[in-house]
ZAMARGU-4260 file (C-alpha; in steps of 0.2 Angstrom, whole numbers, plus 5000, padded with zeros to 4 digits):
<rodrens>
0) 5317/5342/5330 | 5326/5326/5322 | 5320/5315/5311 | 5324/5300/5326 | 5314/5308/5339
5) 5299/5309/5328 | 5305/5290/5324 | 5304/5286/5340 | 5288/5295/5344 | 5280/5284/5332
10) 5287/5268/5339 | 5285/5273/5354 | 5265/5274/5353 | 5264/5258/5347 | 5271/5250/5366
15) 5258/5243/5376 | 5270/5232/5387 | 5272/5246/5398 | 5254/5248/5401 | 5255/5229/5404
20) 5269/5223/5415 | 5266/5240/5426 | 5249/5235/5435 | 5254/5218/5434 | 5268/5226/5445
25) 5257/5237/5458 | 5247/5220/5459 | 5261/5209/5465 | 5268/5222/5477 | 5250/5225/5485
30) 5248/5243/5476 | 5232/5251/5477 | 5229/5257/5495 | 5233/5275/5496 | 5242/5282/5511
35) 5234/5289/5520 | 5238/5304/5531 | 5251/5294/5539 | 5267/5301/5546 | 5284/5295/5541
40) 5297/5293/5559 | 5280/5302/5568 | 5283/5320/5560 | 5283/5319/5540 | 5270/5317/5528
45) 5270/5304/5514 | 5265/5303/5497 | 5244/5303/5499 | 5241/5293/5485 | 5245/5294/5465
50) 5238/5308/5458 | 5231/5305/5441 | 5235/5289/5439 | 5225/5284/5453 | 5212/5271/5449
55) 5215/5270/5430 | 5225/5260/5419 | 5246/5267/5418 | 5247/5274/5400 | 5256/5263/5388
60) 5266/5279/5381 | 5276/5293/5389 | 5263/5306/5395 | 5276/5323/5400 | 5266/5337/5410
65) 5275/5353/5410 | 5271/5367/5421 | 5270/5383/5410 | 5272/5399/5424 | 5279/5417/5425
70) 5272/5436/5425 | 5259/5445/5417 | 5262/5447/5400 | 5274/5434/5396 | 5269/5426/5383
75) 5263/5408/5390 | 5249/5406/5379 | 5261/5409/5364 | 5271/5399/5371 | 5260/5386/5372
80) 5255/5390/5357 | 5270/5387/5347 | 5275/5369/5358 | 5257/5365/5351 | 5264/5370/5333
85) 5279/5362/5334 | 5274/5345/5341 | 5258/5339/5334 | 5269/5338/5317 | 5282/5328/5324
90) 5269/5312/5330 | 5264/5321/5350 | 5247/5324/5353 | 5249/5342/5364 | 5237/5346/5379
95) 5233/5363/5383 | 5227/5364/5400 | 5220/5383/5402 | 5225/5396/5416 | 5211/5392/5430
100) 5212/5410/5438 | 5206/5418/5421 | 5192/5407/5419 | 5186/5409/5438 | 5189/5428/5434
105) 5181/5432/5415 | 5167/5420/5424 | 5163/5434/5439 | 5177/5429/5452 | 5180/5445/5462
110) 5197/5441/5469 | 5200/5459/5474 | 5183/5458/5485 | 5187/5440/5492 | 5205/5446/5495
115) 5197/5459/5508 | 5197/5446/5520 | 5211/5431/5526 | 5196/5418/5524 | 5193/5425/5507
120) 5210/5424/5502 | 5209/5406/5507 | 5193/5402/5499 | 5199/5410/5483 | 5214/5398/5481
125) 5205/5382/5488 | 5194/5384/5474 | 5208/5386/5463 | 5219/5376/5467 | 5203/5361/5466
130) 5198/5366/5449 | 5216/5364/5443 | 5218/5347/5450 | 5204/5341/5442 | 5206/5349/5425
135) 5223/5345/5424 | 5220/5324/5429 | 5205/5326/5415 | 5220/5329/5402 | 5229/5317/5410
140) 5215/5305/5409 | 5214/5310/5390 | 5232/5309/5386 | 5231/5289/5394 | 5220/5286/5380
145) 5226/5297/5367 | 5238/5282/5357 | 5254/5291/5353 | 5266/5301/5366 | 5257/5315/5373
150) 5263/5335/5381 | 5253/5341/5394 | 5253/5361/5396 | 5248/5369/5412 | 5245/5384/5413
155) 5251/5393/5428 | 5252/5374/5437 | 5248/5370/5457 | 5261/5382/5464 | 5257/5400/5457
160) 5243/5403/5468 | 5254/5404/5483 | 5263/5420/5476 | 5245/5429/5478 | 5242/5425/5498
165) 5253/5424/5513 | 5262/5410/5518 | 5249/5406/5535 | 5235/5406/5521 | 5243/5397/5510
170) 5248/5383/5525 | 5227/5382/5530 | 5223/5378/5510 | 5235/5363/5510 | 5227/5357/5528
175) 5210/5361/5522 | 5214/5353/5503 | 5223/5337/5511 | 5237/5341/5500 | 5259/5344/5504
180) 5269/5356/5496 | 5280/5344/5490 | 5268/5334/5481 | 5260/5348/5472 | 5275/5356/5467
185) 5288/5339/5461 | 5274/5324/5459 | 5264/5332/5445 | 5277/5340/5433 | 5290/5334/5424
190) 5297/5350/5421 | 5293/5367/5425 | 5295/5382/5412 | 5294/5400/5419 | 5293/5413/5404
195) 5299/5432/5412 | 5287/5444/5411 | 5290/5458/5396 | 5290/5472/5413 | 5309/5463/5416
200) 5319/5468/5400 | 5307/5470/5388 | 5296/5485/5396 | 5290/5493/5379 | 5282/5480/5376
205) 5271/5477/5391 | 5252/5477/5390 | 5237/5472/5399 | 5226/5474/5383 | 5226/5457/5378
210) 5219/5450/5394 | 5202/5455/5402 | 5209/5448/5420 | 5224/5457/5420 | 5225/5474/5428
215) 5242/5475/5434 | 5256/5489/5432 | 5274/5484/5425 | 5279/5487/5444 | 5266/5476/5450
220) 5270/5463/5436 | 5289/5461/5439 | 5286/5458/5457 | 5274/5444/5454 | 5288/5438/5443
225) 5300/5436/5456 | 5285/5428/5468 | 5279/5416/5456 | 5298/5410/5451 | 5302/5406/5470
230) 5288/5394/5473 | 5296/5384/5460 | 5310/5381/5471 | 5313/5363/5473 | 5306/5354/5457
235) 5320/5343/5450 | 5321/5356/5435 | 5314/5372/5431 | 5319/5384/5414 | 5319/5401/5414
240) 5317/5409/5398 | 5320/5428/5399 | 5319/5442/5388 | 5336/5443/5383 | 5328/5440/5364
245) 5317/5445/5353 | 5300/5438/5355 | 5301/5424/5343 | 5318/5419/5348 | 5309/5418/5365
250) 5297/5407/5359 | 5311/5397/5350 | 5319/5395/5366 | 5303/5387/5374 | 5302/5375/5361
255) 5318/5370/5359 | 5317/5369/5381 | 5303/5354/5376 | 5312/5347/5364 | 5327/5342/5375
260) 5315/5337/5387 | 5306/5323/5377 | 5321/5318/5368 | 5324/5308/5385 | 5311/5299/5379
265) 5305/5296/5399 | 5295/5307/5407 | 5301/5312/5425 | 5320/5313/5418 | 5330/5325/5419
270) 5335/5334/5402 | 5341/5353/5398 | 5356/5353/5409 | 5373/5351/5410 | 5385/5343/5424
275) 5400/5351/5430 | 5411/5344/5443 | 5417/5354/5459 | 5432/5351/5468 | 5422/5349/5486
280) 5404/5354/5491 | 5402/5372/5494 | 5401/5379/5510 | 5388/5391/5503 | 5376/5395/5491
285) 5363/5407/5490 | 5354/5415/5503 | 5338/5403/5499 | 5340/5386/5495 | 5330/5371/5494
290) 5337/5357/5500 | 5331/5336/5496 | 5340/5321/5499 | 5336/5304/5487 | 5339/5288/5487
295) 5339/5274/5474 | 5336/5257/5478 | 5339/5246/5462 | 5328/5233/5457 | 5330/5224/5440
300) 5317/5210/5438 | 5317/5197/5425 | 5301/5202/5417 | 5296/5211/5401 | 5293/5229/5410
305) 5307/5230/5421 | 5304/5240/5437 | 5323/5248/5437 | 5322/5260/5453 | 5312/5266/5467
310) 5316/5279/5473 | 5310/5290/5489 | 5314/5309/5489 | 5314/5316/5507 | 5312/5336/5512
315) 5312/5340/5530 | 5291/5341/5530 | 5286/5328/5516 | 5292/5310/5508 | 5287/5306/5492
320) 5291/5288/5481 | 5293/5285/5463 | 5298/5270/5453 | 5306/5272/5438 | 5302/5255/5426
325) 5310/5253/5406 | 5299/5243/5393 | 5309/5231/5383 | 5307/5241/5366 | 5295/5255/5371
330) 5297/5270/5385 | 5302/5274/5402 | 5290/5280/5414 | 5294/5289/5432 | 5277/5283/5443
335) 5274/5290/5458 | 5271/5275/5473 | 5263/5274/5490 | 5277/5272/5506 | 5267/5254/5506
340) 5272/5248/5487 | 5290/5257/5491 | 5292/5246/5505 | 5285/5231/5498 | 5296/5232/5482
345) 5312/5233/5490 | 5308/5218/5503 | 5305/5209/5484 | 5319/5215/5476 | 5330/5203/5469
350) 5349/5207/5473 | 5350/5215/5490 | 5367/5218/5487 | 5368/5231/5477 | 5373/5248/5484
355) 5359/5260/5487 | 5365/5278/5477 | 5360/5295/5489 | 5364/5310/5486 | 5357/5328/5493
360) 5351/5341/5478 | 5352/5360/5485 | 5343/5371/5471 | 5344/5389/5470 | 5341/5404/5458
365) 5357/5416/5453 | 5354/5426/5441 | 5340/5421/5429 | 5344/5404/5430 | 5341/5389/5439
370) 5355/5379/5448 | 5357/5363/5458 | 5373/5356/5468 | 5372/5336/5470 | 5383/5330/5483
375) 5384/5310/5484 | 5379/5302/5502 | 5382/5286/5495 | 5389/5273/5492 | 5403/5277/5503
380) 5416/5276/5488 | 5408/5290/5481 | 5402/5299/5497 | 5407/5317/5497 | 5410/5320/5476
385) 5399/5336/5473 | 5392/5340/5454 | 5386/5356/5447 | 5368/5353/5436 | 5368/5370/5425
390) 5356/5374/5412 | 5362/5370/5394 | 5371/5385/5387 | 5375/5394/5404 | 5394/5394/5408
395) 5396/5393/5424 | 5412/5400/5425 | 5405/5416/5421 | 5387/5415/5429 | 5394/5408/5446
400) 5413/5408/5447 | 5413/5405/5465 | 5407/5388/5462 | 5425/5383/5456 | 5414/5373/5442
405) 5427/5359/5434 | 5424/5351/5417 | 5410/5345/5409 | 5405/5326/5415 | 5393/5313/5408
410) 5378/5314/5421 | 5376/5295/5422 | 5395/5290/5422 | 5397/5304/5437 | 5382/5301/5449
415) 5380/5280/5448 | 5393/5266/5452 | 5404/5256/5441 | 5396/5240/5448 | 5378/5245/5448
420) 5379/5254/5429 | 5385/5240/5421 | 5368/5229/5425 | 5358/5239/5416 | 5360/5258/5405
425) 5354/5267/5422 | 5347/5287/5421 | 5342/5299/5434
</rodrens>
């Protein structure tokens, strides 16, 4: 890591505007109320309410939470491990959130004799999935109050669980747990790193011995690998980190992955990849997708922490709202918002004239990567341009030739207006 980013990470701890000017902003736009179990148009969900952040003060330094996931015998607790290492030396204060399963498990959780049953499956993960939420929003809680920028590491994350039940089971533990699929998987985690399981491309090497809860065969364990991966379809960016190295290399590449990440120095951002333009949206991409359109309404008060975007991510079941606000001399922070606060923002905002920017993001796996085709909606000048996000190293040419990737473009130049970028230095 650079001298500047640990720099910045010391600057950067010392901002409490952010903490500031953001309740002040929740205030004036009626924030607070959550939800509810409303429907968006009579047949979506919304945002339920804000997570972690609900009923405490917004931190006043950039918290990133990162989703650490993949097979058995990985190496996600070394890889924690070595972010851990790496980071607590250059000003972060690292989180380890611990793999929730184990603990139920080495505690006396029988999964295999709850798994007997569809109720027991569902029990099983309900309980799960509860005790992550509320270990991973104690971390958070801790983080807020930590003083410096701060990693969060969770182990395994929201979405694993639903590699280990059917999709009907897993449907009755959202309704019974008051929770969408979307909000598990894209509020909570700025990033998502899946590390491939040592039974793909490094079979010599895999082993049970090391963990009391696993009991899986190589067989087993490359099939979970591919299950666990898929439930990650849809977050805004996911790594994969493979076994194409040796070991330490691997681990090199997970902290190098983090590096990139908070070098944006704005949880919520995008970071690891790079943009290729396309000569026209593809007629098809792989046989499963994720599709999710956005928009971005611009803001740009007058006031110290300026409130820059909201912006509303809609699927075909769920509707979730962010705002993305920059302090004057400290960070950026992505927030998640209420439909209420959304709405009430952009009645308030103060030049209804400029543009709104949509775009629809389809995400897919080839290969062992990740990949995601934007294609602008608007503004109608740019209606119809199509963009290729590719993970940093990958060429595409190569990896998905069909594509017909172009050159190399600046993400922010590509995806925003002349007349809106030059208000302010915008991001996605």
């Amino acid at each position: 890591m650079s001298d500047s980013l640990t720099k910045w990470a010391t600057v950067a701890a010392t901002s409490a505007a952010v903490a500031c000017g953001i309740n002040l902003l929740f205030k004036c736009a009626g924030g607070g109320g959550a939800c509810g179990a409303g429907k968006a148009g009579g047949t979506k969900a919304v945002s339920r309410d804000r997570g972690p952040y609900d009923g405490m003060e917004l931190p006043p330094h950039p918290i990133w939470r990162i989703a650490i996931t993949g097979g058995p015998c990985s190496g996600k607790s070394s890889g924690m491990d070595a972010v851990k290492k790496e980071f607590e030396g250059k000003g972060f204060r690292v989180f380890a959130v611990p793999e929730v399963a184990t603990i139920l498990i080495n505690g006396g959780l029988d999964f295999g004799k709850m798994a007997a049953t569809p109720r027991g499956v569902i029990e099983a993960q309900k309980m799960i999935l509860q005790t992550i939420l509320r270990l991973e929003d104690s971390f958070y809680r801790l983080a807020v109050h930590a003083g410096c920028p701060c990693i969060i590491l969770c182990d395994r994350g929201t979405m694993d669980g639903r590699a280990y039940c059917s999709p009907a089971e897993w449907e009755v533990v959202l309704q019974e747990t008051g929770h969408t699929m979307d909000e598990l998987r894209d509020v909570r985690y700025d990033a998502v790193i899946h590390l491939v399981t040592a039974a793909i491309g490094a079979e010599k090497f895999y082993t049970i011995a090391n963990n009391a809860a696993r009991s899986e065969t190589p067989e087993q364990a490359a099939k979970l690998d591919e299950q666990t991966r898929v439930q990650w379809l849809g977050h805004r960016l996911v790594g994969i980190i493979d076994n194409s190295s040796d070991f330490k290399t691997k681990m090199t590449r997970v902290t190098d992955f983090v590096g990139r990440l908070v070098a944006t120095h704005a949880p919520g951002q995008r970071a690891n990849l790079t943009v290729y333009e396309l000569p026209a949206p593809p007629k098809e991409l792989a046989k499963v997708t994720h599709a999710v359109e956005v928009s971005v309404h611009y803001l740009f008060p007058r006031a110290q922490y300026t409130a820059e975007q909201v912006i509303r991510r809609s699927t075909a079941t769920s509707d979730i709202f962010y705002l993305r606000g920059h302090a004057v001399g400290g960070s950026v922070n992505y927030v998640p918002i209420t439909a209420r606060e959304f709405t009430t923002l952009l009645e308030e905002r103060e030049d209804k004239r400029v543009p709104v920017v949509s775009k629809r993001h389809e995400s897919f796996f080839h290969g062992m990567h990740y990949w995601t085709v934007t294609t602008i909606l608007a503004p109608q000048q740019q209606a119809g341009r199509s963009f290729l996000q590719a993970p940093v190293g990958v060429d595409p040419k190569t990896e998905v030739p069909h594509l017909g990737a172009g050159k190399e473009v600046d993400y922010t130049q590509a995806l925003f207006p002349k007349e809106v970028a030059s208000r302010r230095r915008l991001s996605v």
